[in-house]
DODOKOL-773631 format. One record per residue (C-alpha): residue number from 1; x, y, z. Coordinates in steps of 0.02 Angstrom, whole numbers, plus 50000, padded with zeros to 5 digits. Example, Ala and Ser with C-alpha at 12.3 -4.5 7.8 and 13.67 -1.06 7.14 Angstrom:
BEGIN
<atom><seq>1</seq><xx>50615</xx><yy>49775</yy><zz>50390</zz></atom>
<atom><seq>2</seq><xx>50684</xx><yy>49947</yy><zz>50357</zz></atom>
END
This chain:
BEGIN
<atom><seq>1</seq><xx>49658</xx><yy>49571</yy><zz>50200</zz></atom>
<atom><seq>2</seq><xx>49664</xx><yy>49707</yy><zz>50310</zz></atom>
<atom><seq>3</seq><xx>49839</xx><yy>49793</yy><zz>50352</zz></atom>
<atom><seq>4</seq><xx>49894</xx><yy>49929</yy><zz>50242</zz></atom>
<atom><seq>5</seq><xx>50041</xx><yy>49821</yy><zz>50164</zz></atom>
<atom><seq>6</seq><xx>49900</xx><yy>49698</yy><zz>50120</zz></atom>
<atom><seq>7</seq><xx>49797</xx><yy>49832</yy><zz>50051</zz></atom>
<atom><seq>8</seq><xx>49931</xx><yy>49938</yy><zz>49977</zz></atom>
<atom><seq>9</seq><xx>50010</xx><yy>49771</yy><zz>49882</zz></atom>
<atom><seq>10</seq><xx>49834</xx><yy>49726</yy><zz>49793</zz></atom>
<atom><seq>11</seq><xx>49802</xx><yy>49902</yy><zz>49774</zz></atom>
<atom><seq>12</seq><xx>49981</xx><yy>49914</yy><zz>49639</zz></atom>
<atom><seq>13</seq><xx>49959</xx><yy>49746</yy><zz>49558</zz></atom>
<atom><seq>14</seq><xx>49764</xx><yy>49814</yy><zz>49504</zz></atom>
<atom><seq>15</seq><xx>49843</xx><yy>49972</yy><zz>49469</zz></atom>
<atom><seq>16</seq><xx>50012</xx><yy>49921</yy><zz>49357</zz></atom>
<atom><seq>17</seq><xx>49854</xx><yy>49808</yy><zz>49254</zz></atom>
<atom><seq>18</seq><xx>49765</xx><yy>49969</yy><zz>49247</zz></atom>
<atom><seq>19</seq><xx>49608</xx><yy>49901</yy><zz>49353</zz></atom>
<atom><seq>20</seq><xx>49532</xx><yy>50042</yy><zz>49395</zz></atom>
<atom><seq>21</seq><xx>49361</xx><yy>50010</yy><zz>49431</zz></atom>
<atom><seq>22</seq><xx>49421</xx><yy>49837</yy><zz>49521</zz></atom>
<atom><seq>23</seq><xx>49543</xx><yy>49967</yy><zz>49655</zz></atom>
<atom><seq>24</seq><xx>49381</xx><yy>50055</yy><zz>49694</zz></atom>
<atom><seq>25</seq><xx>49274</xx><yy>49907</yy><zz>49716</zz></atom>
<atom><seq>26</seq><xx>49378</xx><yy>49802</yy><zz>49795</zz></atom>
<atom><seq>27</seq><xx>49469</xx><yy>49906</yy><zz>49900</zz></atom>
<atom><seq>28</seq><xx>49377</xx><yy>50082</yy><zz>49935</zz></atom>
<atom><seq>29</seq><xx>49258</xx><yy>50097</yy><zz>50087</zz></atom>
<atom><seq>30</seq><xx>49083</xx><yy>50177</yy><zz>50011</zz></atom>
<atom><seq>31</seq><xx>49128</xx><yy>50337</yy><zz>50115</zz></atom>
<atom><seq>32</seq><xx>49269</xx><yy>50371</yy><zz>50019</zz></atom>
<atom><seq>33</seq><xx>49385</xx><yy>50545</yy><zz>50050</zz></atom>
<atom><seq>34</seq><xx>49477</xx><yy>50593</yy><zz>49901</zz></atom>
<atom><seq>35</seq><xx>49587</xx><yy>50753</yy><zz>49915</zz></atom>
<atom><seq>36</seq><xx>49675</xx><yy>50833</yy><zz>49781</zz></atom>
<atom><seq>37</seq><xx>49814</xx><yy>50936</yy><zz>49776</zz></atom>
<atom><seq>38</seq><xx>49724</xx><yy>51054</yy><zz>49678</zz></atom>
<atom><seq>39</seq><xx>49535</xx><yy>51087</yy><zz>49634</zz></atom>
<atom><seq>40</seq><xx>49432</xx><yy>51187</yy><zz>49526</zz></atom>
<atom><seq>41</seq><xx>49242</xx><yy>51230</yy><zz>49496</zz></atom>
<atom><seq>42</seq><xx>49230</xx><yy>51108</yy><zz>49384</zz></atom>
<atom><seq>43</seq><xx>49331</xx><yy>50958</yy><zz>49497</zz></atom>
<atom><seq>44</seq><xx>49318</xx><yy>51009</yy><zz>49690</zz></atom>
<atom><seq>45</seq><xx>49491</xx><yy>50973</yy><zz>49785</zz></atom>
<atom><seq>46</seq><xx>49389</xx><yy>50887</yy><zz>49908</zz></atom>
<atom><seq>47</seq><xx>49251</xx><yy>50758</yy><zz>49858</zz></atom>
<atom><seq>48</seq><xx>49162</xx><yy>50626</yy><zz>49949</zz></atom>
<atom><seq>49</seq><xx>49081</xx><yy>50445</yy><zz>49924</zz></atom>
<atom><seq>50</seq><xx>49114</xx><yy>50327</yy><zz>49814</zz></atom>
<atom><seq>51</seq><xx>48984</xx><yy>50395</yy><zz>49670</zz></atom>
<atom><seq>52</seq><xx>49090</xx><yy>50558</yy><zz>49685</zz></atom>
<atom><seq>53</seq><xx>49241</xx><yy>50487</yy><zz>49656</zz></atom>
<atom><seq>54</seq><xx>49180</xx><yy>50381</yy><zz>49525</zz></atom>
<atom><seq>55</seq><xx>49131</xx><yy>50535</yy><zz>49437</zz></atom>
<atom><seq>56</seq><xx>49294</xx><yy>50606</yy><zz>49466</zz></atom>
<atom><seq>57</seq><xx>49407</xx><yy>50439</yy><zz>49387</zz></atom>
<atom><seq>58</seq><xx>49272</xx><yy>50467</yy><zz>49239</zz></atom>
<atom><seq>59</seq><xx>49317</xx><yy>50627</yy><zz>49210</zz></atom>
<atom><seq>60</seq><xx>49514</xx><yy>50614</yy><zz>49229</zz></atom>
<atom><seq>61</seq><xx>49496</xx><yy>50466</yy><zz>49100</zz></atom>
<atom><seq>62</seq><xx>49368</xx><yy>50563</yy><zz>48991</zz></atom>
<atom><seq>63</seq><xx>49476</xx><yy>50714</yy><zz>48991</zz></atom>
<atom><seq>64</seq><xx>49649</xx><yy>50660</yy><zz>48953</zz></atom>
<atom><seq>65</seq><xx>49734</xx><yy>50526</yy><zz>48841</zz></atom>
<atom><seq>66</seq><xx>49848</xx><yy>50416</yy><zz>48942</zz></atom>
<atom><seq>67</seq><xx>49988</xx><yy>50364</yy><zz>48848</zz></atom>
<atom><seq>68</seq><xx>50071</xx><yy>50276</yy><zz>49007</zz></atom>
<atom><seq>69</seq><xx>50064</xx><yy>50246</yy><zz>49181</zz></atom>
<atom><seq>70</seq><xx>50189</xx><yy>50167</yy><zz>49317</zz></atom>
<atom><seq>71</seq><xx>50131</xx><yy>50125</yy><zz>49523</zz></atom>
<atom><seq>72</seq><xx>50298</xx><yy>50095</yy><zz>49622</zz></atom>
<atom><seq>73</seq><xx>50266</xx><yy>50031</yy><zz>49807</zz></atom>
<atom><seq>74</seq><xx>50186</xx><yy>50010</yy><zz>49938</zz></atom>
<atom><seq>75</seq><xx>50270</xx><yy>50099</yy><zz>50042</zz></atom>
<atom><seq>76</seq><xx>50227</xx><yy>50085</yy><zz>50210</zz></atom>
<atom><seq>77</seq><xx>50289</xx><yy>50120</yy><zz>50395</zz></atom>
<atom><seq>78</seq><xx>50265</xx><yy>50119</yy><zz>50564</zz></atom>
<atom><seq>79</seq><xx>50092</xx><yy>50129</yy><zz>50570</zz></atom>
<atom><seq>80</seq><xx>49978</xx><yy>50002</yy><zz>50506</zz></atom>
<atom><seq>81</seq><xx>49844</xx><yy>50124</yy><zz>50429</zz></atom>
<atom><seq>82</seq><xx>49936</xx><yy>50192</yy><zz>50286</zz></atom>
<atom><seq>83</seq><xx>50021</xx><yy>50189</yy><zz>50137</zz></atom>
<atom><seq>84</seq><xx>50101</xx><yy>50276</yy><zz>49991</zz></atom>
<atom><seq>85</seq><xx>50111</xx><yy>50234</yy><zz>49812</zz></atom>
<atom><seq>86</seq><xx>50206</xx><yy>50342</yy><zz>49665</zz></atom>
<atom><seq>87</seq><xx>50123</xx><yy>50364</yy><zz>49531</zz></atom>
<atom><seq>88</seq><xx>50201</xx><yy>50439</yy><zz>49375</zz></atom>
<atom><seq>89</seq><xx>50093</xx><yy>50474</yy><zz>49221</zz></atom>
<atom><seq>90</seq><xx>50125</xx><yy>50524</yy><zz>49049</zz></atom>
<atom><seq>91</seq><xx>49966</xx><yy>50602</yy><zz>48976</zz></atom>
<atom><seq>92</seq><xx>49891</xx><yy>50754</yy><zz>48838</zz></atom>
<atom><seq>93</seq><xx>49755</xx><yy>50827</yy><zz>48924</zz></atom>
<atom><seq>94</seq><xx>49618</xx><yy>50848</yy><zz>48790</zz></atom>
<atom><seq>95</seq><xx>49630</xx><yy>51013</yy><zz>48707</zz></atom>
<atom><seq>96</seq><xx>49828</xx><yy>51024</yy><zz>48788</zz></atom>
<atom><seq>97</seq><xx>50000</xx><yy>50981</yy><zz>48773</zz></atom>
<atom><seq>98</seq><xx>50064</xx><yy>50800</yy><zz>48826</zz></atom>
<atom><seq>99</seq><xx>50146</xx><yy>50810</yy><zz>48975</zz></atom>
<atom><seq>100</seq><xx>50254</xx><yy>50698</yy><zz>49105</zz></atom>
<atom><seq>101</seq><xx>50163</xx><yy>50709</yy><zz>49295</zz></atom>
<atom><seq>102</seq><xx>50241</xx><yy>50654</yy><zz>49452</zz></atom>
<atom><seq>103</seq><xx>50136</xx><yy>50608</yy><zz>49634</zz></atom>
<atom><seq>104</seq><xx>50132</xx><yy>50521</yy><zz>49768</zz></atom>
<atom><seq>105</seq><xx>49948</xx><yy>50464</yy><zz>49847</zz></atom>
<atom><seq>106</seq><xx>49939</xx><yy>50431</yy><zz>50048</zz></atom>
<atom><seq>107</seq><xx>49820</xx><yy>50315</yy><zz>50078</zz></atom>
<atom><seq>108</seq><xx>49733</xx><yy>50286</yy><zz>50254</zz></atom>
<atom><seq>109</seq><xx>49640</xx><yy>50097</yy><zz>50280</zz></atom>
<atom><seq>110</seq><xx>49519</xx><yy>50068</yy><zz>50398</zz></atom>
<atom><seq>111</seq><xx>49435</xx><yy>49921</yy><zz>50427</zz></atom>
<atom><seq>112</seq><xx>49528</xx><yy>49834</yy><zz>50278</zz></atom>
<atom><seq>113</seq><xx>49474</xx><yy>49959</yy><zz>50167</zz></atom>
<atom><seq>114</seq><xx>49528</xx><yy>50144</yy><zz>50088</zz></atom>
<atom><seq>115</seq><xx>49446</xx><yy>50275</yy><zz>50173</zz></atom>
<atom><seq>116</seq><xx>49531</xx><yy>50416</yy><zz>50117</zz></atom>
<atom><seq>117</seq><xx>49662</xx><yy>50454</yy><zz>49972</zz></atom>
<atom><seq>118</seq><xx>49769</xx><yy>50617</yy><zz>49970</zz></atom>
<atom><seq>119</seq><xx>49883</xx><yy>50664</yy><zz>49823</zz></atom>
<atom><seq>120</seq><xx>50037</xx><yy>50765</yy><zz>49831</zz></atom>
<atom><seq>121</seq><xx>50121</xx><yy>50827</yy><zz>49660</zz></atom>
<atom><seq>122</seq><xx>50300</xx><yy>50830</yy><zz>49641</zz></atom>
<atom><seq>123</seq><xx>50344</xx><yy>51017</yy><zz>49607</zz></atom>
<atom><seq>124</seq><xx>50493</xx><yy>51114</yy><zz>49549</zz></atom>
END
């Protein structure tokens, strides 16, 4: 398994069973990029290695309720080191109001593996 169709196919079936831990093992290269839309002291935009982003799926899980999730694609296109999945969430963060999210993450596979995720939020 190496092309990002391959990748990106296994990467939605773990997702839509909410196999979170199995994406990042599986599929994520130890040097990991994740890069946010948005960051803040507490959760950097920008975060490297996969015991950074480990620490960063902990905290979006330990910080928010998920009441439901949904992982449309892959989609992929002309080049054969990326995809893009939609994700669209409906989750209370803890201490706030429930709330419907919208994003899209690009995903960039080298050597049959995810070495680097970027999310973009639907706005507006």
């Amino acid at each position: 398994m190496s092309s990002a169709l391959e990748i990106g196919t296994k990467f939605v079936a773990l997702a839509k069973e909410d196999k979170d831990s199995a994406i990042l093992d599986q599929l994520y290269a130890d040097n990991i990029v994740s890069i946010e839309g948005q960051g803040s002291d507490e959760m950097p935009a920008r975060m490297e290695g996969m015991e950074a982003i480990r620490g960063k799926h902990a905290w979006w899980f330990g910080n928010h309720e998920i009441h439901s999730t949904t992982a449309v694609g892959p989609f992929v296109g002309n080049r054969d080191d990326q995809f893009i999945v939609q994700f669209s969430m409906d989750v209370t963060p803890k201490g706030g109001e429930r709330m419907q999210m919208t994003e899209v993450g690009v995903f960039t596979v080298k050597n049959g593996k995810v070495v680097q995720e970027e999310f973009l939020y639907l706005m507006g």
